[in-house]
C-alpha positions in Angstrom: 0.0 0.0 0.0 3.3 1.9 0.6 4.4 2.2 -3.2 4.0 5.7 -3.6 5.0 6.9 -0.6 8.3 6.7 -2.1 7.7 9.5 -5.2 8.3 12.7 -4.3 7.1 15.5 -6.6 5.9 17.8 -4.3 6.0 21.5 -5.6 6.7 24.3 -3.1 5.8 28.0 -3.5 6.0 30.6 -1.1 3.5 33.1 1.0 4.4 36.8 2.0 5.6 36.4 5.4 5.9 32.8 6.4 9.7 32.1 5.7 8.5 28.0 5.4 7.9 26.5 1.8 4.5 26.1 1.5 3.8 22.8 -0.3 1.4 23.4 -3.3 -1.2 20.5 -2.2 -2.4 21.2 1.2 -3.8 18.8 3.2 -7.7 19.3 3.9 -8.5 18.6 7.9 -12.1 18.3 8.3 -11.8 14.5 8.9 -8.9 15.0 11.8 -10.0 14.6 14.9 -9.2 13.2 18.6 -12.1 11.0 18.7 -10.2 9.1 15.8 -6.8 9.4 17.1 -5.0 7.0 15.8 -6.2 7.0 11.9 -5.5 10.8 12.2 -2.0 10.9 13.5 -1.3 7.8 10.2 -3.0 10.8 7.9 -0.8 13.2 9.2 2.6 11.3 9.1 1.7 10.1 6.0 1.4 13.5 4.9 4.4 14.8 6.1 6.5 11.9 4.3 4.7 12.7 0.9 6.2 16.7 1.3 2.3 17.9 2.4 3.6 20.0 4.8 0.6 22.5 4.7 -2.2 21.6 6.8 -5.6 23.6 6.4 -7.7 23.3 9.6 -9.8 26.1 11.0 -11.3 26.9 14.5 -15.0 25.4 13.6 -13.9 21.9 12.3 -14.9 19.2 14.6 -16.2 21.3 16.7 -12.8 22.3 17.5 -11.1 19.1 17.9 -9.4 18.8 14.3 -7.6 21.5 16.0 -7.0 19.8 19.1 -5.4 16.7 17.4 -2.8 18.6 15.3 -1.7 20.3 18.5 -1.4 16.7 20.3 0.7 15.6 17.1 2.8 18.0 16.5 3.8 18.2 20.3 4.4 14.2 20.3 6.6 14.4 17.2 7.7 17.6 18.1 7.7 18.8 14.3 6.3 21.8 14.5 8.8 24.1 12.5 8.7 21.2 9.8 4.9 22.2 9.1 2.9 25.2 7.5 -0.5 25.7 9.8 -3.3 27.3 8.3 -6.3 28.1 10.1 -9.4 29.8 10.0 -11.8 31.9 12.5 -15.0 34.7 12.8 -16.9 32.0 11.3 -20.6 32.9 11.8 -22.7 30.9 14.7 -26.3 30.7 15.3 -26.4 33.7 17.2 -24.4 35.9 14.9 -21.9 37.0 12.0 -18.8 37.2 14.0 -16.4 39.1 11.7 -15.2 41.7 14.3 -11.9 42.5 15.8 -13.2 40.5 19.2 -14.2 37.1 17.4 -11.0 37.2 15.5 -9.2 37.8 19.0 -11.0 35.0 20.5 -10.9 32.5 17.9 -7.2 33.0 17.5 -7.0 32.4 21.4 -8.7 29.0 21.1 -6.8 28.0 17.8 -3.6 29.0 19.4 -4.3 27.1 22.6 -5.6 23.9 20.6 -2.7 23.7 18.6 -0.2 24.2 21.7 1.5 26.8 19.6 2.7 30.1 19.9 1.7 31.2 16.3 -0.4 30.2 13.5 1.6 30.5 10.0 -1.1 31.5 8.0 -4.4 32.9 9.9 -7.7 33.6 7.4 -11.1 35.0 8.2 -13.4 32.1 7.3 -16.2 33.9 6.1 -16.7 37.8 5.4 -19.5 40.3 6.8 -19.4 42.8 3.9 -21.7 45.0 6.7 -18.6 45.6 8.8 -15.8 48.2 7.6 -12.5 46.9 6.2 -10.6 49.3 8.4 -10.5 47.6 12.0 -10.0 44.2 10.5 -7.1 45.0 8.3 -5.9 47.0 11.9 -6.8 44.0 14.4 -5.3 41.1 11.9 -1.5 43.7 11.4 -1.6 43.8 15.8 -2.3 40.0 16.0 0.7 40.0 13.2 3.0 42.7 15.5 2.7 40.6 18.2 3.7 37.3 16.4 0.4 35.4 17.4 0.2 35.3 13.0 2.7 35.3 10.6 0.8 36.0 7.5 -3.3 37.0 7.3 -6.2 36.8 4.4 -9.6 35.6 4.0 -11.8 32.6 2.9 -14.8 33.6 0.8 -13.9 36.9 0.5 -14.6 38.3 -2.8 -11.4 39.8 -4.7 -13.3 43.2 -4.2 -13.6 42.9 -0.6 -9.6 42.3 -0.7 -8.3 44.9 -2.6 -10.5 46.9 -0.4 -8.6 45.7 2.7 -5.3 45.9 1.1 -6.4 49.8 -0.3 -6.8 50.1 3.4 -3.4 48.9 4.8 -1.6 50.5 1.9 -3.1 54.0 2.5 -2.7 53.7 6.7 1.5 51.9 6.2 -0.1 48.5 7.8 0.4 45.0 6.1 -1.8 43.9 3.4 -4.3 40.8 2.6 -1.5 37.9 1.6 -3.4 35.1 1.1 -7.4 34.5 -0.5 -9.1 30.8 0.0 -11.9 30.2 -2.2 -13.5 27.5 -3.6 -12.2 26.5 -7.1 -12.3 23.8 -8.8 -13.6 22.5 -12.1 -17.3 22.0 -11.2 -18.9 25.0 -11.1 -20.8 25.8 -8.1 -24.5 25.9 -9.0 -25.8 26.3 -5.7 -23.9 27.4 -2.6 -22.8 23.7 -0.5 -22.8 25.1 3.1 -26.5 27.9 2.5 -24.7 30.9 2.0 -21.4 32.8 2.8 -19.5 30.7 0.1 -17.1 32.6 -2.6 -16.2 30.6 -5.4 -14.0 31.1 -8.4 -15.3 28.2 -10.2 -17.5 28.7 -13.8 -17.5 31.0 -16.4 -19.5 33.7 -14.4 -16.2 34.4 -12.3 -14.1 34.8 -15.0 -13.2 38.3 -14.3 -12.4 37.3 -10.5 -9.7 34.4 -11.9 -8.3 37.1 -14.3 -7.7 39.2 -11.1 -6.1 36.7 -8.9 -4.1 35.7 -12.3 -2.8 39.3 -12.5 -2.0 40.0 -8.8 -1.0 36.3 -8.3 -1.9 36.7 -4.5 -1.8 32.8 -3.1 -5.0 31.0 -4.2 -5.8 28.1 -1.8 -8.3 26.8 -3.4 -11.2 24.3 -1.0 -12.7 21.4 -2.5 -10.6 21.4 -5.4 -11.9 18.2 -5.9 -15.8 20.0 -5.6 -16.3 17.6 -2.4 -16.0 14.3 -3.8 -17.4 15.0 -7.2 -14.5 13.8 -8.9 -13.1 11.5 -6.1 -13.1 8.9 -9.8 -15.6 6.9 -7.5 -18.2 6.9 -9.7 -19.1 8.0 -13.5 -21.9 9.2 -15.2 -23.4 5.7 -15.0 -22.9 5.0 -12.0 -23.6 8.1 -10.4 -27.4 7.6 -9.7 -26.3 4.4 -7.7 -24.2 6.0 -5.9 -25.2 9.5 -5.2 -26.7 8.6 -1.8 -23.5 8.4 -0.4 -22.6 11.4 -1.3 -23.0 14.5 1.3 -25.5 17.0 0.8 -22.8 19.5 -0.1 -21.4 17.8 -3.0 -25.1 17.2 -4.3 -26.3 20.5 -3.1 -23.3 22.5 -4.9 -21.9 20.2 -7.8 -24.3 17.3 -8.8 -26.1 19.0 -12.1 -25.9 18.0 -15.2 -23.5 20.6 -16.8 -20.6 19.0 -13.8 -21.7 15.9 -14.9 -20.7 16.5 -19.0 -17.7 17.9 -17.4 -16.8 14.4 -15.4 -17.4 13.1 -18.7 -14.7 14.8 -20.3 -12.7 14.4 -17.5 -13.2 10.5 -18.0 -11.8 10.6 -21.2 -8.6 12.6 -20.9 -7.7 10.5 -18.1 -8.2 7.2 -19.8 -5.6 8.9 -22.7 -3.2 9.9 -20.5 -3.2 7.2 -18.1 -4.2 9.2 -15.3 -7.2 8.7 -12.8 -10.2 10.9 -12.7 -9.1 13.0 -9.6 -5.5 13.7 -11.5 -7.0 14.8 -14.2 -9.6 17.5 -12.0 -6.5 18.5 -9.8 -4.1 19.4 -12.9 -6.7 21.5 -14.2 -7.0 23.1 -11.0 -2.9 23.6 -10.9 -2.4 24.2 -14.8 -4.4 28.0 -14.4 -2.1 31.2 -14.8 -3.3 31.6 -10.7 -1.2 31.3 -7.9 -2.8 28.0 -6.8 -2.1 25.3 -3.7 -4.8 23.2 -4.0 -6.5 21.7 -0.4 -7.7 18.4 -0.4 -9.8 16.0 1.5 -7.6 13.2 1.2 -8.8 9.9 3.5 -5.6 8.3 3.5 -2.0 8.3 2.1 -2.7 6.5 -1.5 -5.3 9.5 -2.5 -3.0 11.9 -1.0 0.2 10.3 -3.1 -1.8 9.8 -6.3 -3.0 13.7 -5.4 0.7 14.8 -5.6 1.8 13.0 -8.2 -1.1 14.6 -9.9 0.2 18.3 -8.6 3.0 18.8 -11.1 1.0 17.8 -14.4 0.1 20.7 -17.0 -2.7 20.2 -19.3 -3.2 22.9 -22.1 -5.1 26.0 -22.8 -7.3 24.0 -25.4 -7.3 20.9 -22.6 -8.3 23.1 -20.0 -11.1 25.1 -21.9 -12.7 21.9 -23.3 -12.8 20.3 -19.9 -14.5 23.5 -18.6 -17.1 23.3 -22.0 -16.0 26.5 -23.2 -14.8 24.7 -26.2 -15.8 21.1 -28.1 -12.4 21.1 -29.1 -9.0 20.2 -27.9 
């Protein structure tokens, strides 16, 4: 089961601030937890010895205890300089949008506490509250920064006009800028929103102006479900898909199971069987082959999808591949 744990292709960029390499796949955490303990500290060491050094976790995953078991493993293999944390907080609760200077305070508290750190490499605002000013974020995230609780700061699902807001901001008052965006992307388009609302995806042709941004600027892309939740995990096809879509989660069906991601799985079926590659090597290249800045987080279960993930990372498909996958042309 161990035969690819012995390639290593791993590509490396770099973010504004954290003087790690940041490995370009970036290991999804939702499924780390302490009440699995022992399948989670394999995922982890597997990941580590596969060059996925960049973990993606956040303060609401697992109701805090994905959190919790990264801080236990990294203090038991005491490898914390050897690894790249990303996490996430002000995610909204039932009670209210939490995207203020005292949620981000507190969450960073608790995610600082459960990962028995001192700082968090990269520190993102899970969701946005376009209500609330850009000026005492961009001001609470540069003191949380000062102090070296952070090293480097951004947002998930905020829209490209919400950061070059922020980063107007910091320019204008001499404070450090937005380094880092983490929306979804991947090659399903997202036809309805997976988690309600609060979700900012760069996926389809409708955010085409928002990819030619980010391809301009080349600000760090980390892109979530690059894989659209599943949706090209290559376990299933077209025809199997209606016996199998009940084990899918309400997310991936919600978000990505319509028929215009389904004539795109098709064509991802066929490139793969040309080039020899699986299903979820082919979605993943397209994801890395785009003239964005992109390290690509995935929900890998265990170290072969995480190995054949990475293997995946440093294949290029063309301009003509990559708009016939995306049915902007019947051509490639």
């Amino acid at each position: 089961p161990h035969r690819m744990m012995e390639i290593h292709c791993m590509e490396f960029g770099s973010v504004p601030g954290v003087e790690k390499p940041v490995s370009r796949i970036v290991l999804g955490t939702m499924i780390v937890t302490t009440e699995e303990k022992d399948r989670s500290f394999r995922l982890l060491d597997d990941a580590l010895v596969l060059g996925c050094t960049t973990l993606d976790t956040a303060h609401v995953y697992a109701g805090g205890n994905s959190e919790r078991a990264i801080g236990q493993w990294m203090a038991e293999r005491g490898n914390r300089e050897k690894v790249v944390i990303l996490t996430k907080g002000a995610h909204p609760n039932a009670d209210r949008r939490r995207v203020t200077p005292f949620d981000i305070a507190s969450d960073l508290a608790d995610s600082l506490a459960r990962l028995r750190t001192e700082y968090v490499d990269i520190y993102l605002l899970h969701r946005d509250d376009p209500a609330q000013p850009v000026g005492p974020i961009v001001e609470a995230l540069n003191e949380h920064r000062a102090a070296g609780r952070i090293h480097a700061f951004g947002g998930s699902n905020w829209t490209h006009h919400r950061i070059a807001e922020a980063n107007e901001y910091a320019e204008a008052h001499g404070l450090v800028p937005f380094v880092v965006s983490s929306p979804n992307f991947s090659l399903a388009a997202q036809v309805e929103d997976p988690w309600g609302s609060g979700s900012v995806t760069l996926s389809g042709p409708q955010h085409a102006d928002a990819r030619a941004w980010y391809a301009g600027n080349q600000i760090p892309v980390f892109a979530w479900s690059s894989l659209a939740r599943g949706f090209f995990s290559g376990r299933f096809t077209r025809k199997t898909y209606d016996a199998f879509k009940d084990s899918l989660d309400g997310a991936c069906r919600r978000a990505y199971c319509h028929e215009e991601n389904l004539e795109r799985l098709d064509r991802v079926e066929t490139l793969a069987r040309e080039k020899h590659l699986t299903i979820p090597q082919i979605a993943l290249a397209y994801v890395m082959s785009q003239p964005m800045n992109v390290f690509a987080c995935v929900g890998a279960a265990d170290a072969s999808e995480l190995a054949a993930c990475v293997e995946a990372s440093t294949v290029r498909l063309t301009a003509a591949e990559i708009a016939w996958l995306d049915l902007r042309s019947e051509s490639r």
